[in-house]
N, C-alpha and C positions, 0 to 999 in steps of 0.2 A: 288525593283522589285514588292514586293506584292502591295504597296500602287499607282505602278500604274494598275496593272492589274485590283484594287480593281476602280480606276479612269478611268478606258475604259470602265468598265462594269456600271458603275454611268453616265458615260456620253452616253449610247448605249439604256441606259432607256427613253430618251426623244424622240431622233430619232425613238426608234420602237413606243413609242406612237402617233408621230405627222404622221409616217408612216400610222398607224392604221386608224388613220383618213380619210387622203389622201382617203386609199382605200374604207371605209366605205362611201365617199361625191361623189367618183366617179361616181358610179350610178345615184346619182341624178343629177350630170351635167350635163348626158348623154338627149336627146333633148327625151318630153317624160315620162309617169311616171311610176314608175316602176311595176304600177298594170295593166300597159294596155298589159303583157307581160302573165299576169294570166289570164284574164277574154277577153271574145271577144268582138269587138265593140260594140253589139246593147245588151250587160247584162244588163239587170235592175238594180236603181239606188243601187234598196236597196239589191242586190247580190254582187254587189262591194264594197259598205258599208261594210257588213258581211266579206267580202273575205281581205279589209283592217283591219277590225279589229281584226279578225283573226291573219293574219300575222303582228300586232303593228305598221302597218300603218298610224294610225291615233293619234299616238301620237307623241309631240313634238320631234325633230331630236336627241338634246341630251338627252333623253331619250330610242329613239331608238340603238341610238351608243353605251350608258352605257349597255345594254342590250346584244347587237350583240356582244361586246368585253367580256364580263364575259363570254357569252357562247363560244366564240372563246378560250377562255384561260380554259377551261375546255373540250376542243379537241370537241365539238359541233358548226361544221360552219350549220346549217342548214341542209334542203333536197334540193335537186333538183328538178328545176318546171318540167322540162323536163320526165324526168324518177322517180322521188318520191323517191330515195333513198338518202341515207345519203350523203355528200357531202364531207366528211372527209373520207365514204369510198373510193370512186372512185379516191378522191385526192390521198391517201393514195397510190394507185396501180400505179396513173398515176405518182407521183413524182417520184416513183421508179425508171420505166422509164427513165425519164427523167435525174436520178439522174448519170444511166449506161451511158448516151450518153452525157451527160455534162464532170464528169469525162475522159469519155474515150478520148475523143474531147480536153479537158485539158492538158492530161497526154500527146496526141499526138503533139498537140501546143506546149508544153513546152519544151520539148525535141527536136524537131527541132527548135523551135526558138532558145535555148541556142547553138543548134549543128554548125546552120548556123551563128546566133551573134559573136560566137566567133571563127566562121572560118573567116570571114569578117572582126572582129579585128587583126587577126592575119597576116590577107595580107593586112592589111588597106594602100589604095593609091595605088593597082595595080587592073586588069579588073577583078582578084578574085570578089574584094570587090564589086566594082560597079556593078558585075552582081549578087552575093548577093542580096543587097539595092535594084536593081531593082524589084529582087523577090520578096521582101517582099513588097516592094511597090503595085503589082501586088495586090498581096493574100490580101491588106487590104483593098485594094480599089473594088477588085470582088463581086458584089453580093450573100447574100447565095443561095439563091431560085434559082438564075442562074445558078450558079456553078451545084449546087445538079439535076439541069434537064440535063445539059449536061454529068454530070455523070452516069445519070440512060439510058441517052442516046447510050453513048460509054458503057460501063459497064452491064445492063443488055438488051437493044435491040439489040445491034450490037454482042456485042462477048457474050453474054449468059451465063454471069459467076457469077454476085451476082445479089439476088432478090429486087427489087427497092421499094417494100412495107412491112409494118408492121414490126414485133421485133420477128419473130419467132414461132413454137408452142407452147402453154399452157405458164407456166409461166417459167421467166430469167432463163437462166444458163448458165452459160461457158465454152460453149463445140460452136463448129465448128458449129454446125445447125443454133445455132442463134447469132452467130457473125458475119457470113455471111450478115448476116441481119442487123448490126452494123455500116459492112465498110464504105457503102457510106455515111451515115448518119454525121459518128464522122469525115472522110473526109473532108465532107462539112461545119463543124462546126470549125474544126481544123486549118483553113487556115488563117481567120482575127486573131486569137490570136497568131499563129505561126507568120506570119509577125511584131505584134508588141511589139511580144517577142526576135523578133532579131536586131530591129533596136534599142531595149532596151539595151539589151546584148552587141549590137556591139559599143554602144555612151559611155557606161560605163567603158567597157574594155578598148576601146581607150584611154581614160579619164586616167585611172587605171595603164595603161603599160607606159604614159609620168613622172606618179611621183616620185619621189626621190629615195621609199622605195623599184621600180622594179630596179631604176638603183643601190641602195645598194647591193641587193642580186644577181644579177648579175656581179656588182663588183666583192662578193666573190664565184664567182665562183658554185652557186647554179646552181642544175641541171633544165634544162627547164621546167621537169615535176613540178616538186618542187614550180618555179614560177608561173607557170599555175594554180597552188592549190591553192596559195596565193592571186591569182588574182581573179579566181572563189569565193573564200568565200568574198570579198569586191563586187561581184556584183551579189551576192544571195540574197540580201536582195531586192534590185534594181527589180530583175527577178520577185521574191516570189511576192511583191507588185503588179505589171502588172500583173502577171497571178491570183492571188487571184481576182482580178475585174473584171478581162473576164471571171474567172468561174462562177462569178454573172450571167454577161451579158449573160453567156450560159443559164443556167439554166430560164433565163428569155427570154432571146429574142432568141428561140430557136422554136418560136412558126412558123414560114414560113419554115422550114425546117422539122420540125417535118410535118406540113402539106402536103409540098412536096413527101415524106418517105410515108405520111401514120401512122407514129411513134407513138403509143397510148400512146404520155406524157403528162403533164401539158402544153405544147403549141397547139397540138390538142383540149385536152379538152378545153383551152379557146376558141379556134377560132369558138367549136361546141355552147360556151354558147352565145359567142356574137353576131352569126345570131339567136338564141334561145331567147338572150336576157334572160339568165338565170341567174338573182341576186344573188341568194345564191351561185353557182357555179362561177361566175364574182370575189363578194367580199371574199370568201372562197380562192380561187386560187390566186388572184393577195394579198392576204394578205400573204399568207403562203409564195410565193416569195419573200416576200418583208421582210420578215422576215429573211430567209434563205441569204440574200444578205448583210443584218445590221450584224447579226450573222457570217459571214465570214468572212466580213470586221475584225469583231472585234478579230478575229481567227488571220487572217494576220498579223494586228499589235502586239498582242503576241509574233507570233513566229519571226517577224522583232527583236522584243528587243529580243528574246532569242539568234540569228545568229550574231546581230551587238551591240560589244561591247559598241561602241561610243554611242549608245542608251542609254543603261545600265546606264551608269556613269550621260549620262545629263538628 
């Protein structure tokens, strides 16, 4: 067990490296350089000279990457061209954010996926089931941005009951004022991970309830609950994996929705750097994601070997 935990985390060192990269070359794929986001059209040659070298512009790429990665790995992503401040601070608040409505969004996906998965296994092959399946089909295939304006539409224009912007006053807490502020949000987040955490649920269980070891204990006469437990821990691991990746994909691709919201997290802030075209804030943000996503992954597989024996042994 240790020598592979020691073997995920050896192998989770290349990917976050090659990751690093990706993000640090981003910028310059981008059509455009990245000094014309500093200085205005008609600057003189020799202010942009100044203003590149300044910012280590002018020297060779791997040198500038060796450079940007020591200071990322010493919690310094730069400032912000936009507003001048630090760019680790603002991440720092806006992940938070982000961190509240990913989880919550998860927690909500997961538990309805598994609630409807395995009600759908359980009637599997009568209109239960198929109108399940349907659902979830619905929920994965819905737009978020869509969803979340018709929510804010029904919800806070028409009946007047939750507020369609922002995260609340002053800073998080969890109480009633800014959960309000939550619902539609984790709602609208909640719905593609909850559908394809049911039709997870629901393929696996099916899969689960045809083999030998349900019809043995049911032989002897084991009570349904009993089966139901036994069946759940062989498609926990199943579930865990699927929802470990869509809390990635929230956390990251949560940026059209948080925009929608108003929601002051890391998908806002990107969306303000990339009409800004602000580099430090671009390659700061899309790296710490990207970070946060390897790091999960590598979390998941853990607790996968810690729930599934079968892991353990091979």
């Amino acid at each position: 067990m240790i020598l592979y935990i020691l073997r995920r985390i050896v192998y989770a060192i290349p990917i976050a490296l090659a990751v690093s990269v990706i993000c640090f070359l981003l910028v310059y794929i981008a059509p455009g350089s990245p000094i014309d986001a500093i200085v205005p059209p008609d600057a003189p040659k020799v202010v942009v000279d100044q203003i590149r070298k300044d910012y280590g512009l002018d020297r060779p790429l791997p040198i500038q990457y060796g450079l940007w990665l020591s200071r990322a790995m010493q919690g310094d992503l730069g400032r912000s061209i936009a507003n001048r401040r630090p760019v680790a601070t603002d991440l720092a608040a806006a992940a938070g954010k982000t961190l509240v409505l990913a989880f919550s969004a998860a927690a909500l996906g997961f538990t309805l996926g598994c609630l409807l998965g395995g009600l759908a296994a359980a009637f599997h092959g009568t209109w239960v089931d198929r109108g399940l399946v349907g659902i979830a089909i619905a929920g994965v295939s819905v737009p978020h941005y869509w969803l979340g304006m018709v929510l804010v539409i029904i919800f806070s224009v028409m009946l007047n009951l939750l507020p369609s912007l922002g995260a609340g006053p002053g800073d998080w807490a969890w109480d009633w004022t800014h959960i309000r502020y939550l619902v539609l949000p984790a709602v609208t987040l909640c719905v593609i991970p909850a559908g394809l955490v049911t039709r997870t649920v629901r393929g696996a269980a099916i899969e689960i309830l045809s083999q030998d070891f349900v019809t043995t204990l049911r032989g002897k006469g084991l009570r349904r609950a009993r089966i139901l437990y036994h069946v759940a821990k062989n498609v926990a691991p199943v579930a865990l994996a699927v929802m470990g990746l869509q809390l990635g994909y929230l956390m990251g691709g949560s940026i059209l929705v948080e925009t929608v919201f108003a929601w002051p997290g890391t998908g806002m802030m990107l969306n303000q750097a990339i009409f800004q075209r602000d580099i430090p804030v671009l390659q700061g943000t899309t790296l710490v994601l990207a970070m946060f996503f390897v790091a999960l992954n590598l979390i998941v597989d853990l607790i996968q070997v810690g729930l599934d024996p079968r892991m353990r042994r091979a």
